[in-house]
DODREN-50768 format. One record per atom (N, C-alpha, C): x, z, y. Coordinates in steps of 0.2 Angstrom, whole numbers, padded with zeros to 4 digits, always signed. Each point is the difference from the previous one (the first is absolute). Example, Ala and Ser with C-alpha at 12.3 -4.5 7.8 and 13.67 -1.06 7.14 Angstrom:
BEGIN
+0066+0039-0028 -0004+0000+0006 +0004+0000+0006 -0002-0004+0005 +0004+0001+0006 -0004+0003+0005 
***
This chain:
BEGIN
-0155-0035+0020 -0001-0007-0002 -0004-0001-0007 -0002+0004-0005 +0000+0002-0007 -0009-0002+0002 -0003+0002+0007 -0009+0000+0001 +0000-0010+0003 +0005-0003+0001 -0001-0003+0004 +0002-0007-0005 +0003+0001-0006 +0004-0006-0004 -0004-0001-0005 -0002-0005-0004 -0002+0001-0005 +0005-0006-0007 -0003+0002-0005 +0006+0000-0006 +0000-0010-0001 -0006-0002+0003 +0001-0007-0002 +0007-0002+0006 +0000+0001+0006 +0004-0002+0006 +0008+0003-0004 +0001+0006-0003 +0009+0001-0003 +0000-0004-0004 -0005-0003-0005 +0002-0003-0006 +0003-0007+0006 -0007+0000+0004 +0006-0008+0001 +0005+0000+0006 +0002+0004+0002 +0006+0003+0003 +0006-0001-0004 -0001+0004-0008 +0005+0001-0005 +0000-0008-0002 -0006-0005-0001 +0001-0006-0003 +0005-0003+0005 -0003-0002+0005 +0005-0002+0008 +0008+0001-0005 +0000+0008+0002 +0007+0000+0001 +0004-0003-0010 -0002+0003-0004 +0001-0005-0004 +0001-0007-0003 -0005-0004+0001 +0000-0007+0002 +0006-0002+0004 +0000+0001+0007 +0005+0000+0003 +0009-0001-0004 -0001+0004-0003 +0008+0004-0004 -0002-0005-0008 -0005-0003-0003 +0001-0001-0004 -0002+0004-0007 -0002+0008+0002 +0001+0003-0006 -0006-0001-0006 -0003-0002-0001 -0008-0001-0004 +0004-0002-0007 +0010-0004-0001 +0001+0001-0005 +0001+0004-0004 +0000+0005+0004 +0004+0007-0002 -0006+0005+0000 -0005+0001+0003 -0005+0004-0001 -0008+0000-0005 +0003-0002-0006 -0006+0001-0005 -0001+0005-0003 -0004+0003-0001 -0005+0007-0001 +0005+0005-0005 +0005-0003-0003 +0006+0006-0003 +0003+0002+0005 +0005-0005+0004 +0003+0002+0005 -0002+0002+0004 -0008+0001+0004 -0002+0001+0006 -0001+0009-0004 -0003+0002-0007 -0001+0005-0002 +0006+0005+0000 +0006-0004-0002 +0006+0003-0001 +0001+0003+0006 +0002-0005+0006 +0001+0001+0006 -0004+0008+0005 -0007-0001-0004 -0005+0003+0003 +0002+0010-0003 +0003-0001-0005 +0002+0005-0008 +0006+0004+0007 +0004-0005-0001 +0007+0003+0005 +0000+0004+0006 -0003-0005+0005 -0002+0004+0006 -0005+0006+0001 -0003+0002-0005 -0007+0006-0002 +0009+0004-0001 +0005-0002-0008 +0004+0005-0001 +0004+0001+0010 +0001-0004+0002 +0003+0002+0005 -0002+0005+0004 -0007-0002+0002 -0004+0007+0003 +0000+0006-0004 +0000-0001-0005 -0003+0007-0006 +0007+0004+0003 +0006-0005+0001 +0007+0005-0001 +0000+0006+0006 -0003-0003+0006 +0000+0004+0004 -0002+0008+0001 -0004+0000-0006 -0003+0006-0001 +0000+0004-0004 +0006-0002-0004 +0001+0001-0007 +0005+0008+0002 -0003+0005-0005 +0004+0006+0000 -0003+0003+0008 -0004-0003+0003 -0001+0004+0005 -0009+0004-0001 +0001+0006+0005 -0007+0004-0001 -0004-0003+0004 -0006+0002+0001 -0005+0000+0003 +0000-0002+0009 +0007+0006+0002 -0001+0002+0006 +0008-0005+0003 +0003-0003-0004 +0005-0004+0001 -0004-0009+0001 -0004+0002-0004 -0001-0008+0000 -0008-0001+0008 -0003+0007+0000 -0003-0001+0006 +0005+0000+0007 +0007+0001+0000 +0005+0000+0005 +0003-0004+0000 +0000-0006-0007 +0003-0008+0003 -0004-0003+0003 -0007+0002+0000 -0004-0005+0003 +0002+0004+0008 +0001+0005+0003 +0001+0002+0007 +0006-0002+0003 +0003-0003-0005 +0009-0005+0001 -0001-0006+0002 +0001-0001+0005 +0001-0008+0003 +0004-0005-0005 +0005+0001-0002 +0005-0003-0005 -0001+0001-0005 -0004+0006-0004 -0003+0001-0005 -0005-0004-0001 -0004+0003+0004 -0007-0006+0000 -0001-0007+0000 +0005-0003+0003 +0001-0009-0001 +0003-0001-0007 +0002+0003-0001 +0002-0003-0007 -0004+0002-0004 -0004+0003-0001 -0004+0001-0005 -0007-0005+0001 +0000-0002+0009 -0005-0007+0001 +0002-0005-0001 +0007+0001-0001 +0003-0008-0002 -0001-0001-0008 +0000+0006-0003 -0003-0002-0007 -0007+0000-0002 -0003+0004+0005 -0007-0001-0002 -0003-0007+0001 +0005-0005+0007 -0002-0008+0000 +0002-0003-0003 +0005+0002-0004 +0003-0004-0006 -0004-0001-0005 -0002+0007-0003 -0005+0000-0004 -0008-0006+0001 +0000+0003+0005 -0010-0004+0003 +0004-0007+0001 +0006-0001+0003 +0001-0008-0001 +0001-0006-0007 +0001+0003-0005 +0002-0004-0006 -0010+0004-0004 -0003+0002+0003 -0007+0002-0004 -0002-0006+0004 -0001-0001+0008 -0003-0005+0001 +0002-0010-0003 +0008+0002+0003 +0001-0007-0004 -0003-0003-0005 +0001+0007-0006 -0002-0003-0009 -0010+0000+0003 -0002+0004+0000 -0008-0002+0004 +0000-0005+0003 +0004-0002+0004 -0001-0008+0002 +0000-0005-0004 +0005+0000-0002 +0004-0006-0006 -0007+0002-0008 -0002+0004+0000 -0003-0001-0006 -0008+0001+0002 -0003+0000+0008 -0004-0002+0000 -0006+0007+0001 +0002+0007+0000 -0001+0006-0003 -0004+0002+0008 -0008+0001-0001 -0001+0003+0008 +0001+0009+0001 +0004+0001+0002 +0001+0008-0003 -0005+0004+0004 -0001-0001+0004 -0008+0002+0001 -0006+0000-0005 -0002-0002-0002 -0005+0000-0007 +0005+0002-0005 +0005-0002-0003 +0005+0004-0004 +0000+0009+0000 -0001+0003+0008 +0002+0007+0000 -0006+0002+0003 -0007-0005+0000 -0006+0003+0000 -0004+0003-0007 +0002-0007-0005 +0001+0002-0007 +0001+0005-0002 +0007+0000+0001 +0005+0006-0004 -0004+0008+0002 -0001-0001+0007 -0003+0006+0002 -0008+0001-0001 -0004-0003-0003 -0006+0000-0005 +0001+0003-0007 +0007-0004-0001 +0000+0004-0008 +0002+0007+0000 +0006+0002+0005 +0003+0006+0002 -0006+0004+0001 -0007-0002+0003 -0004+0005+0002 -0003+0002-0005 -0002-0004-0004 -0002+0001-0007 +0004+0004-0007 +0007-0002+0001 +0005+0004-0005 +0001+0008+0003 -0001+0000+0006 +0003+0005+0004 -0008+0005+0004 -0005+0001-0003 -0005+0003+0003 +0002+0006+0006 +0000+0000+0005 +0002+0008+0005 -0004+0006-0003 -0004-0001-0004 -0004+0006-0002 +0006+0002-0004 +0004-0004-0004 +0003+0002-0006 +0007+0002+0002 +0001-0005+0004 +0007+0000+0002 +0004+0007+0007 -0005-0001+0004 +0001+0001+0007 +0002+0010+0000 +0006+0002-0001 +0003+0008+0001 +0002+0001-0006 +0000-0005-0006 +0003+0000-0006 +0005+0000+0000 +0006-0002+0002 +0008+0001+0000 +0003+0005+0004 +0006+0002+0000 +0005+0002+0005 +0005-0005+0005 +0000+0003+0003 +0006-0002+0004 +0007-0002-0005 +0004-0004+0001 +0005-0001-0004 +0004+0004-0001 +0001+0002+0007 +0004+0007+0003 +0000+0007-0003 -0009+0001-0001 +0000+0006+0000 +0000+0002-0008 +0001-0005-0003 +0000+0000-0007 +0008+0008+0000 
***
C-alpha cells in the first residue's frame, strides 16, 4: 500500500477521524510532540538489550512483528497529525532535510568510515 497512498490522503484520514472524536483540543504541537516522544520510546523498547541477530528474528515473528507495526503507526500517526494541525508539507520538509544531509554528510567522506555497532 506504502507505492499506492500518498501522505496528503492519511493526513486527512487522521483529520476525519479526529474531528469526528473531537480531539483538536487536545492535540497542539506539545502534546501531539510528547505523544509522538512516547510511542518512538515504545518501539525503542522492543529492542532494547537485544543483538543484531535477535532483532532481525522479531521481524520473522508474526506477533513480534505486529507489535513493533503498531508502534511504528503510532509513531508516523501523531508525526502526521502535528504536520497536519500545523500546516508542515513533510514532503519538502524531508526533501530539505535531505539537501543539507547531502551536503553535512559528503559519501566521499563518510561512506566505509564507521563500524558496525556490533563489531565494535
Amino acid at each position: 500500500m506504502d507505492n499506492s497512498t500518498n501522505i496528503q490522503e492519511l493526513k486527512e484520514k487522521i483529520k476525519k477521524f479526529c474531528d469526528e472524536r473531537d480531539w483538536d483540543q487536545f492535540h497542539n504541537a506539545k502534546e501531539l510532540a510528547i505523544a509522538m516522544n512516547i510511542e518512538a520510546s515504545e518501539l525503542l523498547e522492543h529492542f532494547r538489550w537485544k543483538k543484531d541477530k535477535e532483532v532481525d528474528e522479531m521481524f520473522t515473528d508474526k506477533e513480534k512483528r505486529q507489535k513493533i507495526e503498531d508502534e511504528m503507526a503510532d509513531v508516523f500517526y501523531f508525526l502526521l497529525r502535528m504536520s497536519d494541525r500545523y500546516d508542515v508539507d513533510l514532503t519538502k520538509a524531508l526533501e530539505t532535510k535531505m539537501r543539507e544531509n547531502h551536503e553535512k554528510y559528503p559519501i566521499e567522506k563518510f561512506k566505509g568510515s564507521g563500524k558496525k555497532y556490533n563489531e565494535q
